[in-house]
N, C-alpha and C positions, 0 to 999 in steps of 0.2 A: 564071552567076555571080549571086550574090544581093548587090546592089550596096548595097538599103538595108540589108542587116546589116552590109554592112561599115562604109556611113558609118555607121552610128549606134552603131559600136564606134569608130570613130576620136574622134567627139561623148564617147562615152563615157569615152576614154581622153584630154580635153581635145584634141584635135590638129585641125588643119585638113589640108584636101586641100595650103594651099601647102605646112606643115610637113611633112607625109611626102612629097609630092615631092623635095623640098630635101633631104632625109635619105637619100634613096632614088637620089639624082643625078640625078633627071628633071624635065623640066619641066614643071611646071603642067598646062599643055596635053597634052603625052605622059601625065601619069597622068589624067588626065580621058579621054581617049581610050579606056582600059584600064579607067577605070572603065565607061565606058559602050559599054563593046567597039564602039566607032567606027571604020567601016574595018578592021575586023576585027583590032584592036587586044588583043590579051592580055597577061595577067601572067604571065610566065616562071617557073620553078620556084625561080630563085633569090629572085625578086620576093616571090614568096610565102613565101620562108624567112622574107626581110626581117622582113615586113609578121606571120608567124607569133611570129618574136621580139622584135619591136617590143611587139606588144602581148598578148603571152602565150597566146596562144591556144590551148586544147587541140585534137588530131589532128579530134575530131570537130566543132567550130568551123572550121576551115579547110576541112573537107568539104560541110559545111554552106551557107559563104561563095563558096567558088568552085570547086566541082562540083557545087554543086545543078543539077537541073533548071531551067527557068523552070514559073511555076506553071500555066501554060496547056498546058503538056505532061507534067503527070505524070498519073498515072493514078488514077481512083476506086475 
């Protein structure tokens, strides 16, 4: 998951992490967890509808966001 695209699309779209939890029915701490895959915490497919029509994102923005690689493991 590419965690700074996605905060800096939420920054972008005005929002804070409390506001899309609250919107999202989780808490705080449960989306932080998911953002920072703690404990091996992910965002569910429905999660990411959410989060895809929340803030409009096209098929390959949500690709991008949370099926990227990390960048220490792609290849040259």
């Amino acid at each position: 998951m590419n965690k700074s695209l996605l905060l800096s699309y939420m920054v972008k779209n005005g929002d804070t992490q409390e506001e899309l939890a609250e919107a999202m029915g989780l808490s705080l701490s449960r989306l932080n967890a998911k953002i920072n895959r703690r404990n091996g915490a992910m965002f569910n497919q429905a999660e990411i509808d959410f989060i895809f029509r929340r803030y409009k994102f096209t098929p390959n923005e949500i690709v991008n966001i949370f099926f990227a690689k990390p960048i220490s493991y792609q290849e040259v």
